[in-house]
NUTI-517884 format. One record per residue: z, x, y of N, C-alpha, C in turn; residue in one letter. Coordinates in steps of 0.05 Angstrom, whole numbers, plus 32768, in hexadecimal, padded with zeros to 4 digits. Atoms other than C-alpha are relative to their C-alpha. Layout:
residues N
ZXYZXYZXYA
...
This chain:
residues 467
7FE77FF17FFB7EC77F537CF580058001801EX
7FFF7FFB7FE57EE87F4C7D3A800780188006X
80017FE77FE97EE97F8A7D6C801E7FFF7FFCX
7FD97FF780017F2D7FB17D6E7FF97FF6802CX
7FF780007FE37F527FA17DB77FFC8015800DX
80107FE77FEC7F367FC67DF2802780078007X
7FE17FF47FF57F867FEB7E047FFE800E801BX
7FF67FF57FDB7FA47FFE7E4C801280117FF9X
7FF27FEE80047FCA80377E42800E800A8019X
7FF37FF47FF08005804C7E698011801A7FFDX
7FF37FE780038016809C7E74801F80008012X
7FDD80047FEB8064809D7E917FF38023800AX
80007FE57FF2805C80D97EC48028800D7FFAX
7FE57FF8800C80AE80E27EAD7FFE800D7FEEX
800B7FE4801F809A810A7E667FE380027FFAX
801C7FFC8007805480FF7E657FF57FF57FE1X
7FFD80158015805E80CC7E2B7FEE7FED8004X
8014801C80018031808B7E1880247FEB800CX
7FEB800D7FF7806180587E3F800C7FE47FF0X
80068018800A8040801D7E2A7FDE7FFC8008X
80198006800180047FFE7E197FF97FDC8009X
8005801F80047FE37FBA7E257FE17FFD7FFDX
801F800580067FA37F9B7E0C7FEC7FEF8022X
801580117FE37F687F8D7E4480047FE57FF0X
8008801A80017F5B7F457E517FEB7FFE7FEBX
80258004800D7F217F287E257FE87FEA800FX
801380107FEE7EE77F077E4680087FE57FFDX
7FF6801A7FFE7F017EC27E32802280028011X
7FEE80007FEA7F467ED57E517FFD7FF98016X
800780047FE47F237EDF7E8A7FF67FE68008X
800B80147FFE7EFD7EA77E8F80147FE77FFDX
7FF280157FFC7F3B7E7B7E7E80168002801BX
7FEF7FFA7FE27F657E9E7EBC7FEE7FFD8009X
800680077FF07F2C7E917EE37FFD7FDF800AX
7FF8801680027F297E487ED680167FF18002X
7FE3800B80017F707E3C7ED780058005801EX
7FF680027FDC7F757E5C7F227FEE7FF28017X
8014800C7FF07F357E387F3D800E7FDA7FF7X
7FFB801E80097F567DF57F1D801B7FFD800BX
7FDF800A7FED7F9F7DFD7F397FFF8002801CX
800080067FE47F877E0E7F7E7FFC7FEC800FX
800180137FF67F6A7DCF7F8880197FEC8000X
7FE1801080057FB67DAF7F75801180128015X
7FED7FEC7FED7FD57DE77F9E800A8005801AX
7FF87FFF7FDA7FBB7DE47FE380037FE68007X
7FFB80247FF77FD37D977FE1801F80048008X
7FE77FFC7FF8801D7DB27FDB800A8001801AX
7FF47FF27FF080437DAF8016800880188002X
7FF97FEA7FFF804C7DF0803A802180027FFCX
7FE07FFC800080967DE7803B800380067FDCX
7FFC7FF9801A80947DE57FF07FFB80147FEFX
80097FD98005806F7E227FE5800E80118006X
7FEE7FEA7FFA809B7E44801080127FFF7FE9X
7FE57FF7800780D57E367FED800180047FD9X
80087FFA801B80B87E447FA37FF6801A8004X
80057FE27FFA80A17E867FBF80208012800DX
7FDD7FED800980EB7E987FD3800A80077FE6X
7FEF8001801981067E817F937FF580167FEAX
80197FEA801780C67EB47F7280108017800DX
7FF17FE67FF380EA7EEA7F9F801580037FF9X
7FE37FF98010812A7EDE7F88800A80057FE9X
7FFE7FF4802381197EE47F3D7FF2801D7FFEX
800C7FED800780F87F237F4C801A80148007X
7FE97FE57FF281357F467F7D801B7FF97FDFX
7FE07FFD801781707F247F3E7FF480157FECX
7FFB7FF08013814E7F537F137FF280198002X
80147FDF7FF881387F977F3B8018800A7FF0X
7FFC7FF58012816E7FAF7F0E7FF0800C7FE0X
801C7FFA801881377FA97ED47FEE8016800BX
80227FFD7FF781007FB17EFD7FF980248007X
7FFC7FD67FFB811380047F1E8001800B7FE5X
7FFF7FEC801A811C801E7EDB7FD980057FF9X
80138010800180DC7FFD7ECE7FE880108012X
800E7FF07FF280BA801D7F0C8002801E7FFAX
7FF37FE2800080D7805F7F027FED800B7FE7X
80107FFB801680B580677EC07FDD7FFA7FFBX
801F7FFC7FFB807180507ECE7FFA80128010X
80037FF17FED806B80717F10800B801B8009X
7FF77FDD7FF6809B80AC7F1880147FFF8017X
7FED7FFD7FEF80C680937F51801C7FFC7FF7X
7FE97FF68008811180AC7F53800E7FDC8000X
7FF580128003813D80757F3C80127FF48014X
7FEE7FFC7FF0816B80817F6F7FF07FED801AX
801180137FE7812F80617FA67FEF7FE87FF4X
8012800F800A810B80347F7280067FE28001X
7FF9801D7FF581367FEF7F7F7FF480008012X
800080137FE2812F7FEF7FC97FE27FF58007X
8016800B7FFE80DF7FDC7FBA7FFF7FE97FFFX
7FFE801C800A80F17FA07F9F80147FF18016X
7FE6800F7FEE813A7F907FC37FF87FFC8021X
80097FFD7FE0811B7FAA7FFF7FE67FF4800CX
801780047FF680DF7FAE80137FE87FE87FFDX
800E801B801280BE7F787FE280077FE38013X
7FF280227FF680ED7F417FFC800580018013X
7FFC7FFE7FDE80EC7F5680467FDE7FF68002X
8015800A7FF380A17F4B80497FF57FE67FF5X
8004801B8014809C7F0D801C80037FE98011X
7FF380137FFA80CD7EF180427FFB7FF6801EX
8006800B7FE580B27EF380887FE27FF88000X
8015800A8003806B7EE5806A80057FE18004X
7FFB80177FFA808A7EAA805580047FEF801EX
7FF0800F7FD880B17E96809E7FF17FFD8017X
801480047FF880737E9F80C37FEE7FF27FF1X
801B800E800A80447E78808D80027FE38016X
800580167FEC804C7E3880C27FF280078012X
800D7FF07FE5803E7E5E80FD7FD980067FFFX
80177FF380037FFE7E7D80DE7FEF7FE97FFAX
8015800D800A7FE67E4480C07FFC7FE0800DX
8008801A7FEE7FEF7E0A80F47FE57FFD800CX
800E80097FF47FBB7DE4810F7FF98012801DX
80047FF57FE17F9F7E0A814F7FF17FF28011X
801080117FEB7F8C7DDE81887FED800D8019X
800D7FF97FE87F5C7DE981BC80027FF2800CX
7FFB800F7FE57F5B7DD382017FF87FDE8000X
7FFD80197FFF7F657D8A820A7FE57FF18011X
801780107FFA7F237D59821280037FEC7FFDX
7FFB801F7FFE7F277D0F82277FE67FFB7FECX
8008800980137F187CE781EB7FF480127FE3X
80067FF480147F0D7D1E81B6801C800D7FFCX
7FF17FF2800A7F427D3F81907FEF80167FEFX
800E7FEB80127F2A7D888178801C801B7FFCX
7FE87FEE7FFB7F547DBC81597FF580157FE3X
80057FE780147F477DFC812180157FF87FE4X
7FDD7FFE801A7F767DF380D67FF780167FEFX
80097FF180147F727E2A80A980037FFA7FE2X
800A800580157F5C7E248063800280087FEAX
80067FF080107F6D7E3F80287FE3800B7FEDX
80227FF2800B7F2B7E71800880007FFA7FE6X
80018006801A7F3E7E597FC28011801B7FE7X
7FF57FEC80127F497E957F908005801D8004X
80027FEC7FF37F657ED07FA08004801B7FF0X
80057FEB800F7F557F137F80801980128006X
7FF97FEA7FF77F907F4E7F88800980137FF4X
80037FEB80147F807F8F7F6E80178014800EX
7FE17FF97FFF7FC97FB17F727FF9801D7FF8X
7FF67FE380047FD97FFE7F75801880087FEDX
7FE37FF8800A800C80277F5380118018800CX
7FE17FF07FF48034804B7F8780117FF28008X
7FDE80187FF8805B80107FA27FED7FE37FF8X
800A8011800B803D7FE17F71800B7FDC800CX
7FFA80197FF3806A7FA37F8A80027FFB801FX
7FFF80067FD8806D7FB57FDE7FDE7FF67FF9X
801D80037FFA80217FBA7FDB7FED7FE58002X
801280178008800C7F817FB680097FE0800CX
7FF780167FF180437F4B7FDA7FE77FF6801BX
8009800B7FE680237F53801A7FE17FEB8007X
80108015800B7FE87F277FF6800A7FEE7FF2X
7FFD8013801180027F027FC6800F7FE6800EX
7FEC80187FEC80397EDE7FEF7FF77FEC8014X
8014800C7FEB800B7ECE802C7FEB7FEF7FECX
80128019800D7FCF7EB47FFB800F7FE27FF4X
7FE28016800F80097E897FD17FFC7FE98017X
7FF1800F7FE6801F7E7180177FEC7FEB8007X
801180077FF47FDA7E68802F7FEE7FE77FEDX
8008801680137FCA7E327FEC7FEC800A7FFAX
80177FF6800A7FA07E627FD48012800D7FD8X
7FEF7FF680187FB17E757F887FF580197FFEX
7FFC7FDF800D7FB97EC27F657FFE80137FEFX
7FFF7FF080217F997EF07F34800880208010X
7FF87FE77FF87FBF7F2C7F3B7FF680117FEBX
80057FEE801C7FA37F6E7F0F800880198017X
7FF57FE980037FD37FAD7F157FF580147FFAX
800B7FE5800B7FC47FF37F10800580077FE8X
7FFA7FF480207FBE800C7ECB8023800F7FFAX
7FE97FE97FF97FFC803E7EDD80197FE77FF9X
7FE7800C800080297FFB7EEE7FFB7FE87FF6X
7FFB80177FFF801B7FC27EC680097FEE7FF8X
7FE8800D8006805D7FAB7EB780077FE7801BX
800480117FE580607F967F037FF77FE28000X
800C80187FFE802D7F627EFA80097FF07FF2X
7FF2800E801480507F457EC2801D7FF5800FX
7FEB80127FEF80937F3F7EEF7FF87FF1800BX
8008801C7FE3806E7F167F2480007FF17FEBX
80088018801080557EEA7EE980177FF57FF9X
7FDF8010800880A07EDB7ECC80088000801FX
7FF680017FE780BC7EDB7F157FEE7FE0800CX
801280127FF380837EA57F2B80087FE97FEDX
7FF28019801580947E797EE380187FF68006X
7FE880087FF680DA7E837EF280077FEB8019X
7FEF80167FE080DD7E5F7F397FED7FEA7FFDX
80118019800480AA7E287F207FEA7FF5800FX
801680007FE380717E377F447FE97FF07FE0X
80108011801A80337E047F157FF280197FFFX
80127FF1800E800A7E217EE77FE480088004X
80177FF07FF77FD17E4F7EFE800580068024X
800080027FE77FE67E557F428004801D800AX
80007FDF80027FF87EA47F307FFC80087FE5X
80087FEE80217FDC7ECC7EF37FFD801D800AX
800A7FE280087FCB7F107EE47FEE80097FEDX
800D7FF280107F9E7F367EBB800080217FFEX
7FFD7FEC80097F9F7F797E9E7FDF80007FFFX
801F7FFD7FF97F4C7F977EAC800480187FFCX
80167FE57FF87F1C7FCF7EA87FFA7FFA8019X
800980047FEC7EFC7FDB7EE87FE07FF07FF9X
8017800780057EBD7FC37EC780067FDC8000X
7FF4801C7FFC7EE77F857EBC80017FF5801AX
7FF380037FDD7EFE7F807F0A7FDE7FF48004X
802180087FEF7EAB7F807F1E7FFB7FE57FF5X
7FFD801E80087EA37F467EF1800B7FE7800FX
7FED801C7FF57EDD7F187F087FF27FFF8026X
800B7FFC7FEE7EC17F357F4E7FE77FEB8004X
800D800E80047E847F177F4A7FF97FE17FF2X
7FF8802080007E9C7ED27F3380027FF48015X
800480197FEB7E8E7E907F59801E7FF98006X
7FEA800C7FF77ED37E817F54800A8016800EX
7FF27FEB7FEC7EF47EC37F777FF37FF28018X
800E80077FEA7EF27EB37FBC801180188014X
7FFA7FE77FEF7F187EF27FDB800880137FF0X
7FF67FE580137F247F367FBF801380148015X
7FF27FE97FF27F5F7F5F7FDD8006801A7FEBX
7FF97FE8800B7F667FAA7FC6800D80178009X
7FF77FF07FF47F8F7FDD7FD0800080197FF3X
80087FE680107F7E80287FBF7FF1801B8006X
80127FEA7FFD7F48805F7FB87FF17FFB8017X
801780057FEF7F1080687FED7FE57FF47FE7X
8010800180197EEB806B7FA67FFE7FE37FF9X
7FFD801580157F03802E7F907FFD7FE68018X
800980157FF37EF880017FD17FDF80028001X
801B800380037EAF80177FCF7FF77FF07FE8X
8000801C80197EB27FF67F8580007FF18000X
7FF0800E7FF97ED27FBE7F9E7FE27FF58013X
801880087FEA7E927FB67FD27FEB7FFD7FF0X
8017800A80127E637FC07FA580047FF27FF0X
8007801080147E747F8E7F7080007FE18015X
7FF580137FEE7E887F5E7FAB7FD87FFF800FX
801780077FEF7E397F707FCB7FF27FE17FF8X
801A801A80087E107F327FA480107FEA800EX
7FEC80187FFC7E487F037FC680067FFD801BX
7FF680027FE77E5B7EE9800B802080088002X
7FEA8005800B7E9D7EFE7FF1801280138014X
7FEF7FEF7FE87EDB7F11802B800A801B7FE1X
7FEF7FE880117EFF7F54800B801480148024X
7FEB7FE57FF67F407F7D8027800080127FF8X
80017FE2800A7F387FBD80228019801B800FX
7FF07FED7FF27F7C7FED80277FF780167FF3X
800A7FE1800D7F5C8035801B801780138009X
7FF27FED7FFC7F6F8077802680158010801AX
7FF47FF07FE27F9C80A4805D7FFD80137FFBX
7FF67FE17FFE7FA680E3807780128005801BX
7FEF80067FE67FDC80CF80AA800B80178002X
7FFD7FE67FF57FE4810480DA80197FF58012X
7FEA7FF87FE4802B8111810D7FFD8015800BX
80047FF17FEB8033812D8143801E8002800FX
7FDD7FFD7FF38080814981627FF7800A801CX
7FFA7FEB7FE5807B815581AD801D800E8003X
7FF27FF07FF880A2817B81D080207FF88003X
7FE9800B7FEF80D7815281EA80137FE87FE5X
7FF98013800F80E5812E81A6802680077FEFX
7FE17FF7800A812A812C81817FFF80127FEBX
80067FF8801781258161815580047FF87FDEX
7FF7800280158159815A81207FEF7FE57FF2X
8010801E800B8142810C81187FE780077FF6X
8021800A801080F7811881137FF880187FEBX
800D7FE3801380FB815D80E1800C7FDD7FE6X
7FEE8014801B8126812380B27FEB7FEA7FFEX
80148012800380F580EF80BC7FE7800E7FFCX
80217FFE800D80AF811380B48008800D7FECX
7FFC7FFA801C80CF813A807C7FFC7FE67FE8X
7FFA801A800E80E280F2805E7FE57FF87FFCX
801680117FFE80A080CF80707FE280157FF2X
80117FF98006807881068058800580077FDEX
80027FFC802180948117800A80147FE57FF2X
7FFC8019800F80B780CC7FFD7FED7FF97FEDX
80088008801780A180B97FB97FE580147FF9X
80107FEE7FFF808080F57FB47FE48008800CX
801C80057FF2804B80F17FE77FEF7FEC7FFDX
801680147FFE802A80B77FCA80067FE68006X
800480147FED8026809080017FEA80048005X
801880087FF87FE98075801C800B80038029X
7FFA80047FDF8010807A806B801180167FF9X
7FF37FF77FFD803380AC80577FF980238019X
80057FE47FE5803780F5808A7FE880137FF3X
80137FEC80197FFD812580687FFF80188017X
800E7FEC7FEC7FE6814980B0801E80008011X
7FE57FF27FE48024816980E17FF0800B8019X
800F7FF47FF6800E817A811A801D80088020X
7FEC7FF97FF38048819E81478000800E8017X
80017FF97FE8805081AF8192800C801D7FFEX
7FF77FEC8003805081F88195802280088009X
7FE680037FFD809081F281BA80197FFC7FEEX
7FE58013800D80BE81DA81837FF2800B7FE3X
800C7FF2801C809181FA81478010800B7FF1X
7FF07FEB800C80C0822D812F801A7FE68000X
7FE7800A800C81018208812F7FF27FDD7FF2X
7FFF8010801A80DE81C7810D7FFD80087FEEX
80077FEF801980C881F480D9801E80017FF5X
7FE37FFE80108107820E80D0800E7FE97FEFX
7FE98017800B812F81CA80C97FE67FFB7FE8X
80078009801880F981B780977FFD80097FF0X
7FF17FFB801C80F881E9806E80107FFD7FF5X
7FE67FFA8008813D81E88066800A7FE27FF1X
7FF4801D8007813C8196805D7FE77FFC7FE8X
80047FFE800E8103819F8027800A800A7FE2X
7FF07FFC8016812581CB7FFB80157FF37FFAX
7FF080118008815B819B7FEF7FF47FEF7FF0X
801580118017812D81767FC7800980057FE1X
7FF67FFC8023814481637F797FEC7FFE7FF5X
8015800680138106816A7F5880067FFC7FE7X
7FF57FFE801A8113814C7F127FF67FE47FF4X
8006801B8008811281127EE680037FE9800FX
7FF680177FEC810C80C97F0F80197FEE7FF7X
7FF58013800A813A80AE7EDF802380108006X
7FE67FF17FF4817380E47EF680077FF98015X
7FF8800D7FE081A080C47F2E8001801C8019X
80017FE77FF9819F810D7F4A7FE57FFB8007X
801B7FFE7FFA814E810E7F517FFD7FF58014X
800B80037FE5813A81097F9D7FDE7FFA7FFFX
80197FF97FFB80F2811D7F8B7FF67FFC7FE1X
800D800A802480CA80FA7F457FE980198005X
80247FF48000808681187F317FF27FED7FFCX
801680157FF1804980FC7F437FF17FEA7FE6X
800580158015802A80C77F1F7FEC80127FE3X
800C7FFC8018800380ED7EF27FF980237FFFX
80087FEF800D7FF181367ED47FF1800D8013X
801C7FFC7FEB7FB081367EFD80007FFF801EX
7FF180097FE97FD2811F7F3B800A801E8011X
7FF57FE47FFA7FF681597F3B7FF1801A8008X
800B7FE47FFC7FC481917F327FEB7FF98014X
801980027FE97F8C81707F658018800A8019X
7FE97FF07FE07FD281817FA17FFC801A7FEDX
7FFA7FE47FFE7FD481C57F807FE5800B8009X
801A7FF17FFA7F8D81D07F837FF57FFB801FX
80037FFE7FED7F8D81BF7FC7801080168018X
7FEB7FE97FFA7FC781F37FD77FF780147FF9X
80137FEA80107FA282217FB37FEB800D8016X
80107FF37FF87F6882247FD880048001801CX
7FFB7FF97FE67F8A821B801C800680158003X
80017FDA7FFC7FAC825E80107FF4800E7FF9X
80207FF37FFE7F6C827A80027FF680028019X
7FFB7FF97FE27F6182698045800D800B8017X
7FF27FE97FEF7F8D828E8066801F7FE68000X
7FEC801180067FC9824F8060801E800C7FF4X
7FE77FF3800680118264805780147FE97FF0X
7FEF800D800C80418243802C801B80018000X
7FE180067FF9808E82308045801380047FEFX
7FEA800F801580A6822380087FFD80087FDCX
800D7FF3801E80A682497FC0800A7FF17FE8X
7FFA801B800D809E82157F8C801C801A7FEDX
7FEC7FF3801980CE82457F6380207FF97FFEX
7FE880137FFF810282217F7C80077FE87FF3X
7FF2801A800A80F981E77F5A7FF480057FE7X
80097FFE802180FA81F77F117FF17FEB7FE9X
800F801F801380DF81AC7EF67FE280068009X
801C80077FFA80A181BA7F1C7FF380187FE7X
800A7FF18011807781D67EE47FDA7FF27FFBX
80248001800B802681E47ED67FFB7FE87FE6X
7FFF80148014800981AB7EB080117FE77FF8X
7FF0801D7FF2803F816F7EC17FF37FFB801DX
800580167FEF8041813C7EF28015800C801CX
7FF47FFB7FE8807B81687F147FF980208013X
800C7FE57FDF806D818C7F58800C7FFC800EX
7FED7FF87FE9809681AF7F867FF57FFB8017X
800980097FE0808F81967FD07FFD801B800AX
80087FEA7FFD806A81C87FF57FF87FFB8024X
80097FF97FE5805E81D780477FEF80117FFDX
800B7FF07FF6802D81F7805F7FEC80048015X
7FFA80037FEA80238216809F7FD680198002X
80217FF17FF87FDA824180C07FF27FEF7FF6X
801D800B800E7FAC820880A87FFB7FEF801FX
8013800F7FEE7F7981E780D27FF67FF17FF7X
8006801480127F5381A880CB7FE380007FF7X
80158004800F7F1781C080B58004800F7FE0X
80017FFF80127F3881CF807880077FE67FECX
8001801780147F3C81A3803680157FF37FFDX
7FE180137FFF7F87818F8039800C7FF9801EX
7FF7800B7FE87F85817D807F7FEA7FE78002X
800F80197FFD7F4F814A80737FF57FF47FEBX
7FFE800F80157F508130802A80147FF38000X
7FE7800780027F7E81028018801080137FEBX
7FE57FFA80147FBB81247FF180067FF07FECX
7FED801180127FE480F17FD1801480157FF7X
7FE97FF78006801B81207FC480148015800CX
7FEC7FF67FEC8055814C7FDE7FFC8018800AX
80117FEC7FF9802B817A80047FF57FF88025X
7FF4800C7FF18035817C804C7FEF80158018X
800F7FEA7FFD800381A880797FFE7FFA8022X
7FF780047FE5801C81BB80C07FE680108012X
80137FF57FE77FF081CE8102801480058018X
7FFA7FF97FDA800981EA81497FEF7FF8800EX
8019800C7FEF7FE981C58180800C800A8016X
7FFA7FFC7FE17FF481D881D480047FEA8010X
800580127FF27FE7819581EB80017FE47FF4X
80038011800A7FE9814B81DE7FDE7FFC7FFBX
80227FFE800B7F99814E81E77FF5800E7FE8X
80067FEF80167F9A817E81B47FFF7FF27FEDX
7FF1801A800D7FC3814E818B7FEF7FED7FF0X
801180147FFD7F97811781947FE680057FE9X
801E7FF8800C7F51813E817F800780007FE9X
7FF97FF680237F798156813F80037FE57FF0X
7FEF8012800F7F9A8118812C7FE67FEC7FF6X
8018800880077F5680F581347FEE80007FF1X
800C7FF380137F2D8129811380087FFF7FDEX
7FFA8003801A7F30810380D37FEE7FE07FF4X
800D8018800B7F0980CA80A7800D7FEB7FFCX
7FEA801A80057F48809F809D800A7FFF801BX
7FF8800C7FE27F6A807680CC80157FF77FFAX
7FE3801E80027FAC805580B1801A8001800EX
7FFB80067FE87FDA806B80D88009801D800FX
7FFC7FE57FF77FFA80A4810880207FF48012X
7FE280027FF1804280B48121800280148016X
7FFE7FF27FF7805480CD8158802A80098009X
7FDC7FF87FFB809F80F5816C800080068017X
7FF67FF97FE180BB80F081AF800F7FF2800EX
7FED800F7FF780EB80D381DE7FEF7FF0801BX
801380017FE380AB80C082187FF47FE37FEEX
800F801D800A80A3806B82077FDA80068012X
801880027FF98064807382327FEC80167FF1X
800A7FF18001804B80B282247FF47FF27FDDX
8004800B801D804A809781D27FED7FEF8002X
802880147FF7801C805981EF7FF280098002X
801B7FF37FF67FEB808482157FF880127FE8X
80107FED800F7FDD80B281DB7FF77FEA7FEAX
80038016800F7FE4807581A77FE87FF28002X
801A800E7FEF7FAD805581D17FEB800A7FF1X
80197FF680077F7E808A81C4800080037FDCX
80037FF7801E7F90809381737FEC7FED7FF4X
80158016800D7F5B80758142800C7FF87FEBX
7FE9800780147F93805A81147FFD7FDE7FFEX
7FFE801180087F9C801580FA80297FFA8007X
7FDE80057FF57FED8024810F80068011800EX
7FF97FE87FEE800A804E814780207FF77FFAX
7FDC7FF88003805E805F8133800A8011801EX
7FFD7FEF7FEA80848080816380257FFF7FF4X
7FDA7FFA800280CC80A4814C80017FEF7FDCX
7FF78007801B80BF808381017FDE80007FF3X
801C7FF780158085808A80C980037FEB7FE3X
7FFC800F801E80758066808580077FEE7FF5X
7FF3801A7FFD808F802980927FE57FE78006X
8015801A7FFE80667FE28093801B7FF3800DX
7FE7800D7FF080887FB580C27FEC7FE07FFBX
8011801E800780717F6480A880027FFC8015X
800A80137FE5806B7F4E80F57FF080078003X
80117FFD7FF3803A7F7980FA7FE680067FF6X
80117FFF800F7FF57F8280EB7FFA80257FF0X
80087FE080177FE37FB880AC7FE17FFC7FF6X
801F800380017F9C7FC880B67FFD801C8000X
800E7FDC7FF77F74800F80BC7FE17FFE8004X
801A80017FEF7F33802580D97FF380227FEBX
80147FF280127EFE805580BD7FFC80047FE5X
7FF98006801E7F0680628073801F80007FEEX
7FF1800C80087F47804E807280007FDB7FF8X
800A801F800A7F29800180687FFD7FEC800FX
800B801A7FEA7F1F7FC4808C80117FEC7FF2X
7FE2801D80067F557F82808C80108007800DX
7FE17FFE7FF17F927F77809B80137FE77FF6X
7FE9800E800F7FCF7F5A8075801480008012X
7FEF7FFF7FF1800B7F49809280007FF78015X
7FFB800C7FEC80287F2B80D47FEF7FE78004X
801080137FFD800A7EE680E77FDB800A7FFBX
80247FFC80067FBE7F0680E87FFB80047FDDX
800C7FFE801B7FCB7F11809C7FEF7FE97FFBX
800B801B80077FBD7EC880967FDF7FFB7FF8X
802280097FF77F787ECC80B67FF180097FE4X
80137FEC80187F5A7EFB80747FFD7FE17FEBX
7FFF801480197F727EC0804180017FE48002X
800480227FFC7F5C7E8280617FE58001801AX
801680017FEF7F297E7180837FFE7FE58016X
7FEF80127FEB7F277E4480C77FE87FE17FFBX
800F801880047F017DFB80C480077FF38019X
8004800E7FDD7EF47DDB811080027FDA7FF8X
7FF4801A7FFF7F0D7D9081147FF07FF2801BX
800B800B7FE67EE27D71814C7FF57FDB8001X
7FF8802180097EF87D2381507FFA7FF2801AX
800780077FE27ED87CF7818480117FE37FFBX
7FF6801A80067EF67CB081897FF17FEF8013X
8019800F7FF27EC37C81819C80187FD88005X
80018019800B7ED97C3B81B07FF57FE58003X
């Protein structure tokens, strides 16, 4: 008698409904996607780059003709408002795809060294063969481009496996990749357990593992990766802290750290978690933000009205309350009385955005990560102050700062232990540049020409000519 199918179950954080299901891989699945992407890479990285590029547009263009599908699509796995759920795809997707692509020459030319009579010597990079990318579900398609595109590019082929939450996603790339006629095995997917993941991990054929996620789940990710010489990207956690001096524009930066800190309901991985505000200007940012919080539509994502979804899941929700909880236990004050927003209710996925002001950072919601719309302000005296606070933390991904002083933003930037220093904007990935973090926010770096370096590896050319 065969075994019933191991099932993936998807909860919609929208009613708290079964969404959809799909069956795990089965060990021969696996084993035929692994064979299939260790057998087309060797056909792959023969392609001209020019040809790649332009089969990786045409994969972008079957994904943007149908973000009409695709946002509904998001909205219902994940919880984001319909109203912001295209511009992942229209936007952001096909803005970093597209300059991955336009730089893949740049990154991957020949690098010469200094000129020696009668030798020609010079560096080419290499594609690493198979590339592992274990995909999130808060911005299931930004996240996972800023690998897939570059490996593609780099003649390396693609097993993508989605978060349980989104993995409809992975299934677009797959028709999107058929669609523009990219050969067979050059991108797949699989649907996994994490017990599954260690497995494929530990295969001869993986030859890089990028992940993006938990602190929990990159330590996983290390340990199934220890028996192996095996590279891994690791995007972990935040607790990105701002900072408003004195001299900053107000109106602009209450509208932007408001924005940057409850967009898609806090779960961002860069998004604002720590405030940290120049006593000078304390009271009237408060003000404007309360005032620009409560405007918030807490409601269904699928309502063109809804500003503000609920969070991806049930559990999601009550780990932010239980951190609100015990901050005002601590003596922590609260801005904002969820009673305002009637959808937020005990036991859902929805929760009212919440300030709150008297906390310090040796409490638990000034130095866990969050993940949701929970927003926990400090008064500082000084940029030194600033500095110690913004520091005083285990993550590193990134930090903003607000002000109209171009230098003064450097010199403090200098000293931050961030993987990105902003200045006058937040929450944003910019593809020129490098998206890395430092302490247990993770180690790598995707994006801008250095993405390259992660998904290839360099091979020295040292040619004498004898005659």
């Amino acid at each position: 008698m065969s075994s019933s199918p191991r099932l993936q179950i998807t909860i919609t954080p929208v009613d708290g409904s079964r969404y959809l299901e799909r069956e795990l891989a089965s060990p021969e699945q696996i084993e035929a996607v692994l064979a299939r992407a260790a057998a087309a890479q060797r056909d792959w990285r023969e392609v001209p780059l020019g040809e790649r590029a332009e089969l990786c547009r045409r994969m972008v263009g079957e994904m943007t003709a149908r973000v009409a599908e695709l946002a509904p699509e998001l909205s219902w796995q994940m919880g984001r408002p319909l109203r912001f759920a295209p511009a992942e795809i229209s936007g952001g997707f096909a803005e970093r795809a597209e300059y991955m692509i336009s730089v893949a020459e740049r990154a991957l030319a020949d690098r010469e060294v200094e000129s020696r009579e009668g030798f020609r010597r010079f560096i080419r990079r290499e594609p690493l063969g198979v590339v592992l990318v274990l995909a999130p579900w808060n911005y299931p398609y930004l996240t996972s481009v800023n690998t897939v595109v570059p490996a593609v590019m780099a003649g390396n082929t693609v097993i993508l496996k989605h978060a349980s939450q989104t993995p409809l996603c992975a299934e677009r790339y797959a028709e999107a990749f058929a669609a523009a006629g990219f050969p067979a095995g050059v991108f797949q997917y699989l649907h996994l357990s994490h017990e599954d993941v260690a497995g494929i991990i530990a295969d001869e054929r993986v030859d890089f593992v990028a992940f993006t996620g938990s602190v929990a789940g990159g330590h996983a990710v290390q340990r199934a990766a220890a028996g192996r010489f095996l590279g891994t990207g690791l995007e972990l956690g935040g607790k990105d802290p701002a900072y408003v001096r004195p001299d900053a524009d107000l109106d602009y930066t209450v509208e932007q750290v408001v924005d940057g800190a409850f967009f898609n309901s806090g779960q961002s991985c860069c998004g604002i978690e720590r405030l940290y505000l120049h006593s000078e200007i304390y009271d009237d940012f408060l003000e404007g933000a309360v005032e620009l919080v409560r405007r918030y539509r807490l409601g269904n994502p699928l309502d063109p009205e809804t500003t503000l979804g609920p969070m991806v899941r049930a559990g999601a929700a009550e780990f932010v309350r239980s951190q609100i909880v015990e901050a005002l236990a601590q003596g922590a004050r609260a801005l904002v009385s969820p009673a305002e927003f009637p959808a937020a209710r005990q036991g859902t996925a929805y929760l009212a955005p919440q300030l709150l002001v008297d906390v310090d950072n040796g409490m638990r919601v000034m130095q866990e990560e969050t993940f949701g719309p929970l927003l926990g302000v400090a008064r500082v005296e000084s940029d030194e102050e600033a500095v110690r606070l913004m520091n005083d933390s285990r993550f590193g991904l990134t930090a903003s700062l607000w002000t109209r002083d171009l230098e003064a933003a450097a010199a403090i930037g200098d000293r931050l232990q961030t993987g990105t220093v902003f200045m006058n904007r937040c929450d944003y990935l910019d593809p020129a540049l490098a998206w890395t973090g430092v302490k247990d926010s993770g180690r790598g770096c995707t994006l801008s020409l250095l993405g390259y370096d992660s998904l290839t590896r360099p091979k020295s050319f040292h040619l004498r000519m004898v005659e």
